[in-house]
N, C-alpha and C positions, 0 to 999 in steps of 0.2 A: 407276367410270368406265373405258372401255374406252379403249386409247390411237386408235381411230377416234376419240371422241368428243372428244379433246383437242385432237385434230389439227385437224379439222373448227373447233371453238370457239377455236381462235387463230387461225386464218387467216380467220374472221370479218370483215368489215369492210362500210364504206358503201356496197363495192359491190354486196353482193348486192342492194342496196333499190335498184338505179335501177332505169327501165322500159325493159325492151326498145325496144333501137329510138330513144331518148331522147338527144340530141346531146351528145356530153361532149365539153370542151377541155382539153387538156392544160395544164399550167404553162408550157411552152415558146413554146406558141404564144399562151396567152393575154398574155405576156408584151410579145411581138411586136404582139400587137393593141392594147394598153394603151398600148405605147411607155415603158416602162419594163424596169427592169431587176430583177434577180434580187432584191438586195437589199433595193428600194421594196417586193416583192411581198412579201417578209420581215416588214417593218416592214408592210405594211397586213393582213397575217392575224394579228400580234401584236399591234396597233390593234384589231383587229375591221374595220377597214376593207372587208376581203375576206373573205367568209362561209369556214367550216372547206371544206377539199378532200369533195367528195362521195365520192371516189376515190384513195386512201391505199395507193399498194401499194409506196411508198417513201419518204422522206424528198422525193426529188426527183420521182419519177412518181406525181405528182397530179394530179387532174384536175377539174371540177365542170360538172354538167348548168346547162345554159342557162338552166333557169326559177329553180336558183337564183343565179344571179347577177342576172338579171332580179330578183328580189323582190329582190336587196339594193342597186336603185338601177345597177347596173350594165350600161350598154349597150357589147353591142359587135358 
C-alpha cells in the first residue's frame, strides 16, 4: 500500500457520500434550532435520539443532511 493510499483511506469519512448541493447543518446551529444545548445534543446521539453526524471532520464540527434528520422524525 502506497502512503497515497493511506492517506486518502483515513481521511475517508461520511462526507464523501453526501450529494452535491444537499443542505447540511452544522451542530451549532442545529443546536440553536432545537433550543437546546450542547450537552442534550450529547446525550441524544448517545440515546440514538439524534441519527450518527453525516459529517464528522471533528469531534465538534458535525454536521447532518436534512433528509436525514427528516427520516429520524426530526423537523426543523
Amino acid at each position: 500500500m502506497t502512503t497515497t493510499e493511506i492517506t486518502l483511506g483515513a481521511s475517508l469519512d461520511k462526507s464523501t457520500h453526501t450529494t452535491p448541493g444537499e443542505p447540511l447543518i452544522f451542530r451549532p446551529d442545529l443546536q440553536v434550532k432545537l433550543g437546546v444545548c450542547s450537552e442534550t445534543m450529547r446525550r441524544w446521539m448517545k440515546a440514538g435520539t439524534l441519527p450518527p453526524p453525516d459529517v464528522a471532520m471533528s469531534r465538534k464540527k458535525q454536521g447532518w443532511k436534512l433528509s436525514t434528520l427528516a427520516a429520524a422524525g426530526i423537523r426543523i
